[in-house]
N, C-alpha and C positions, 0 to 999 in steps of 0.2 A: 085360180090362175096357175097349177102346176101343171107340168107336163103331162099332155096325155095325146091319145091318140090324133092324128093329124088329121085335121078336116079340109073341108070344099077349098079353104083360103089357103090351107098351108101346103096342102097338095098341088095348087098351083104353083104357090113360087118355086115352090120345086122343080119345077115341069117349065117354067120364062124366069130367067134372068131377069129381063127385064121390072117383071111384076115385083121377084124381090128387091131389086134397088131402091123402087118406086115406093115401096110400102114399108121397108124398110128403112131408108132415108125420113121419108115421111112421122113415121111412130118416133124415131129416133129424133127426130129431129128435136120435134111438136111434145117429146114428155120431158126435154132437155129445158127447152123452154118455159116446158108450167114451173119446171123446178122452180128458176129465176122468180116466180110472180110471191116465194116463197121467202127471197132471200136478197131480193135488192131492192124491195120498194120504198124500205126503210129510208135510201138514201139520198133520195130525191126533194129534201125537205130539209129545214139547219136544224128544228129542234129548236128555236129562240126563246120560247116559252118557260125551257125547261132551265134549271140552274147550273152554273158548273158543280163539277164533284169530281175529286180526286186532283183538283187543280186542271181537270181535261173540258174542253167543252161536253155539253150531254151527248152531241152528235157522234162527235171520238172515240167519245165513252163507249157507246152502246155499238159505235163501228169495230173497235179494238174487244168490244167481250163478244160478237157475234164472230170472229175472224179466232181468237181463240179458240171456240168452241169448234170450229173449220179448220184451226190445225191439230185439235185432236182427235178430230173424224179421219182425216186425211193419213196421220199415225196410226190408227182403229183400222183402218180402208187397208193396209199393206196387210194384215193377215186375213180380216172378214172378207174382200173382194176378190182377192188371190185365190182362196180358198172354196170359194161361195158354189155351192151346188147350181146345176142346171134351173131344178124344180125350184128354185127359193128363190130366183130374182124378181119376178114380178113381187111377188107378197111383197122381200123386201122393201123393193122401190116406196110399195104403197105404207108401209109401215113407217118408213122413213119421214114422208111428208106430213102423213099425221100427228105424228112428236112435232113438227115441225109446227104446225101448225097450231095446234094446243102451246105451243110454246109462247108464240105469237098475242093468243088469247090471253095468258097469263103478261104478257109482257103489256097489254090495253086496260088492263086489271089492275095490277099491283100498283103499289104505293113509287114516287119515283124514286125511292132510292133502293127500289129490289130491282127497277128494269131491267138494268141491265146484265141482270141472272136470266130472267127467261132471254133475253137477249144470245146469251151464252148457249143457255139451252138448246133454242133455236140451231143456231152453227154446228149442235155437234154429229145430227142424223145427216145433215147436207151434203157434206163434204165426200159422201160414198156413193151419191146416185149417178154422178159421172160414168163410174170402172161398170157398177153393174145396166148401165144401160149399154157402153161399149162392149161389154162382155157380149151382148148378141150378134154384135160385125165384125167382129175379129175375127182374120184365118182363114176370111173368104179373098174370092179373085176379084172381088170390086170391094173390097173393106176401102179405101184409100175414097172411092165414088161417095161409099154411103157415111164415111166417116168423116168428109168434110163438110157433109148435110148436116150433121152433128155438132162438128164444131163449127159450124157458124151460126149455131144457134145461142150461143152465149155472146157471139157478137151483136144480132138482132137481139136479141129477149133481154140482155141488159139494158136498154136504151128504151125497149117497150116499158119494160115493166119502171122502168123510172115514172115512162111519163102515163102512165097506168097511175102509180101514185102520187105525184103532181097533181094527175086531176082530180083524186079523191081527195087531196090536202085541201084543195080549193072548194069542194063541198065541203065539208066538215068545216074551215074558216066558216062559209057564208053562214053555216047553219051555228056556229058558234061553239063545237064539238073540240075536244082536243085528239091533235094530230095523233094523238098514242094509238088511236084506234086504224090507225091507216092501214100498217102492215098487214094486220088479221082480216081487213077490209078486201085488202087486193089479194089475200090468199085464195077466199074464198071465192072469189071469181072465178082461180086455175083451176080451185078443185077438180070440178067433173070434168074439163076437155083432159085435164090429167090420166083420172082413170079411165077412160074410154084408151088412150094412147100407148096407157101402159097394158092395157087386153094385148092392142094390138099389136104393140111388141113384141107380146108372148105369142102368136102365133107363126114367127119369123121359125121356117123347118133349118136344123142344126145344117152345117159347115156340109160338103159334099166331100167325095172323095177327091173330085179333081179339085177341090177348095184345098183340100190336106195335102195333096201331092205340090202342087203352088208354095200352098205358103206357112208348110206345118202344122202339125198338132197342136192343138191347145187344149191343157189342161190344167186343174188347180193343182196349186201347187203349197206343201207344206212349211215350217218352220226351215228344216234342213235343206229343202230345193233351192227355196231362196238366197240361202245364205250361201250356196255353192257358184247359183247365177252370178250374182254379185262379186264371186271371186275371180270369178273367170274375165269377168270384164272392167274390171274396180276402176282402173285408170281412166277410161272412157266414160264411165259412167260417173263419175267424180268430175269430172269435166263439165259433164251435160247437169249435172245438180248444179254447178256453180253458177253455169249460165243461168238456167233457169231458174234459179231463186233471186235474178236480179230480173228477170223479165215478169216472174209472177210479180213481184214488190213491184214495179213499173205498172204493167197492166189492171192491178187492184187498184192504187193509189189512183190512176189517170178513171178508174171507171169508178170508185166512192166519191170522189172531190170534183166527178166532170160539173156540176151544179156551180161549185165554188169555183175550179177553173172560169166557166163560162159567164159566171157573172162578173170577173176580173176583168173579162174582155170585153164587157159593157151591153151581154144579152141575158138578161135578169128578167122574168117572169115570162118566160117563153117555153114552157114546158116539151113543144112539141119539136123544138130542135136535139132533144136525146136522143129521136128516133130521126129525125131529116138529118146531123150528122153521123147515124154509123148506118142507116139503109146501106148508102152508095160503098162503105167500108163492108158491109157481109155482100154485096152481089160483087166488086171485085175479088176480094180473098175466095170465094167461091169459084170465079172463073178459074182463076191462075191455079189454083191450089187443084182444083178439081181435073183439069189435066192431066195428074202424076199418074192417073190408074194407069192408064195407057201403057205404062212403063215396065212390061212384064220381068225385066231384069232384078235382082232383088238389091245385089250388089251397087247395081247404078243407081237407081232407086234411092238408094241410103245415101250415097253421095250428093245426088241431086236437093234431097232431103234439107242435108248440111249447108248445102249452097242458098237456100232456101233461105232460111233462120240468118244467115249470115244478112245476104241482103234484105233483109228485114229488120234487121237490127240496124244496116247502115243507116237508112231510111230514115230511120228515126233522126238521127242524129244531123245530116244531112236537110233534113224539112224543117228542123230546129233552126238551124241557120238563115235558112231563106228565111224564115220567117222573121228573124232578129233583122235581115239584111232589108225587109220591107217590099222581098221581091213577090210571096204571094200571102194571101190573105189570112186572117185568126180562124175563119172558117177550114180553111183549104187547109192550113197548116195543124189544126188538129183533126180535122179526117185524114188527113196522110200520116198525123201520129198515129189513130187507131189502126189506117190499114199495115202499116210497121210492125205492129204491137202485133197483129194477127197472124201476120205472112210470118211471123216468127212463134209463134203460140201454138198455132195451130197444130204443126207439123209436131211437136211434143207432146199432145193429146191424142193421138192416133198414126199420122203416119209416118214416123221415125221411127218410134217402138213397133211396130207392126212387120217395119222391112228389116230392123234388127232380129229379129227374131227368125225370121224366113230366109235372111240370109248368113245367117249364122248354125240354122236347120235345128236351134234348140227349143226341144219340146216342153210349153212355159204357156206363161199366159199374160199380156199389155197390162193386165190391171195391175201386176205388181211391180211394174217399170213406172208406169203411171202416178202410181202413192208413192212408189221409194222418192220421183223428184218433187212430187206435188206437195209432199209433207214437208221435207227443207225450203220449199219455193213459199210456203203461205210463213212460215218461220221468220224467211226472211223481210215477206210485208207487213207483218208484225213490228218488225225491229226497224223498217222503214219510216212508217207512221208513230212507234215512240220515239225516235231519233228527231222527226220534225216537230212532233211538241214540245217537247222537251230539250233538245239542243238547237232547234231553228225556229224556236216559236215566232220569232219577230221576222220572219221570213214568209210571205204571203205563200198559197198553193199555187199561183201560177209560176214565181219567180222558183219554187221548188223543182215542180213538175218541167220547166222548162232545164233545168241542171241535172237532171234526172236524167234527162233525154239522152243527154252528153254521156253522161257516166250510163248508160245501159248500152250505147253504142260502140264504148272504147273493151269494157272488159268481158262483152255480151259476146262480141266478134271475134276476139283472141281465143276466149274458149271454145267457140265455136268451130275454129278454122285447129283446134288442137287436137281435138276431139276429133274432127274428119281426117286427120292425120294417122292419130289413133287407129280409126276401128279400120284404117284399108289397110295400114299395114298390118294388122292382124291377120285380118284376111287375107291375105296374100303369103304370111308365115302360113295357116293352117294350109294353104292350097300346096305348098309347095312340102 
């Protein structure tokens, strides 16, 4: 799967636009999602069987050592993805999921008190298949088209693959099986729609000229590139961490604990509502979001971006309320938390860092904007999830996730609205 000469497919998207969006959204979307069949099925299930240890339930347990392992990919992912040659992404991708998956194996194997090693294990190749599948739609004039393809694939494929494994839980019950084999169960399903998708990615022909002249060069970039980027922009970029390691610890917690959320709300044994609540949450974020290509401006774009997150963030906090206030429903009011959680997500996986970068005309590359917040953002769900066992244990996950709401709305939106403060009057010094 390294680069080589371009053929019958890749010559065309070369030649329609249209074909690349189409098959590119597509590939991107569809290897985003096998990912997931790799890394959440785990969480579909409480794990009752299994004993507490380390004073954590086993669920915690092996949620907290697989998110470990995803915030050390994610610190690993700022130089390997940054840096990552053309010819080595596909391999990677596929090198990635097989650690991943041998890990899995070992985690259905071992004795219960190693699980949650492979567990760790698991987390730690994951965490980098994001940057280098992005890395193919970056820099183009429909990146913003095919990158919301992208990111809504974590919004669908999370809620599949839950109930993916839900319904493997419920075979293995009937048949008498323990659940430990579930994860490596539902791996094995994504395997081959995986590698077919990740061929097909690699036939996506590199960035055009008028792609470059648009929206900049993109290149890997080293130890010393980085650390200059970062200076240049610290304050702003300090800002958008802060945000967004309150929106990652939000977004994780409500997508590990949606089972426990929803059985608090009194729909317990309903596997197929992980996917009936976030459908109608990926085809709105999809509309609205997918709009922004339209926006040839890079500058407005960025601001538009900002406004974006902003009200995404209210949302949340705002749907919280009606919903305390009894005006609409526990369904309604958590699909309006996930489409919150996204309208504000989304835009920091692809199209924020994309128009920073085009409109700032520095030649760089998303994946290392991408790891710098991603790796303090899983940091802080980390620290989320030990702070509710440990300091709110006696506090249910809906009564949490419900205070959460509130707190990702007040200091998610400040920083938000600082930050868009930030980066226009830079802009406006360099212009001037």
């Amino acid at each position: 799967m390294s680069i080589k000469q371009p053929n019958a497919l890749t010559r065309a998207m070369s030649n329609h636009s249209w074909l690349l969006v189409m098959i590119a959204t597509l590939a991107a979307f569809s290897t985003y999602s096998a990912m997931y069949g790799f890394r959440k099925p785990f969480t579909a299930t409480g794990y009752e069987e299994f004993p507490k240890m380390l004073g954590l339930t086993f669920k915690s347990l092996i949620g907290i050592s697989q998110l470990l392992g995803y915030i050390l990919s994610k610190f690993i992912g700022i130089k390997v993805v940054s840096e990552m040659g053309k010819n080595k992404r596909a391999w990677g991708i596929v090198g990635i999921i097989l650690f991943a998956e041998a890990a899995l194996l070992g985690f259905a194997l071992a004795p219960v008190e190693y699980k949650p090693v492979f567990m760790f294990l698991n987390g730690i190749p994951l965490g980098m298949v994001w940057g280098l599948v992005f890395s193919y739609l970056e820099g183009r004039k429909f990146t913003e088209l095919m990158g919301v393809g992208l990111c809504t694939s974590f919004i669908f494929a999370s809620g599949f693959a839950k109930t993916v494994g839900s319904s493997i839980v419920l075979q293995l019950e009937q048949n008498q099986l323990s659940i430990a084999w579930m994860p490596f169960m539902a791996g094995l399903i994504y395997l081959l729609p995986l590698l077919f998708f990740v061929w097909l990615l690699n036939q996506l022909p590199e960035p055009s000229e008028e792609d470059i002249a648009l929206r900049t060069k993109r290149e890997p970039m080293n130890g010393a590139q980085r650390m200059a980027f970062f200076k240049t922009f610290a304050p702003g970029l300090l800002l958008l961490i802060l945000v967004y390691t309150v929106l990652t610890a939000f977004r994780d917690l409500r997508d590990t604990y949606m089972s426990d959320i929803l059985k608090s709300l009194g729909f317990d044994k309903k596997p197929e509502l992980f996917t009936q609540t976030e459908i109608p949450v990926t085809l709105a974020v999809l509309f609205f979001l997918g709009m922004l290509f339209i926006i040839k401006d890079n500058r407005r774009a960025l601001i538009i971006n900002h406004w974006v997150i902003f009200g995404g963030l209210l949302i949340a906090g705002l749907s919280t309320f009606a919903w305390q206030a009894g005006i609409i429903s526990p369904l309604v009011w958590i699909s309006l938390t996930g489409f919150a959680t996204y309208m504000a997500y989304i835009p920091f996986n692809c199209l924020l860092f994309e128009r920073l970068i085009a409109t700032f005309k520095y030649v760089s590359n998303v994946g290392f904007l991408i790891y710098l917040v991603d790796s303090f953002g899983y940091l802080g769900s980390l620290g989320v999830v030990l702070f509710k066992e440990f300091g709110q244990a006696n506090v249910s996950w809906l009564d949490f996730f419900v205070s959460f709401n509130y707190l990702l709305s007040l200091i998610g939106g400040i920083g938000t609205l600082l930050a868009l403060v930030y980066f226009v009057r830079k802009k406006t010094v360099k212009k001037s």
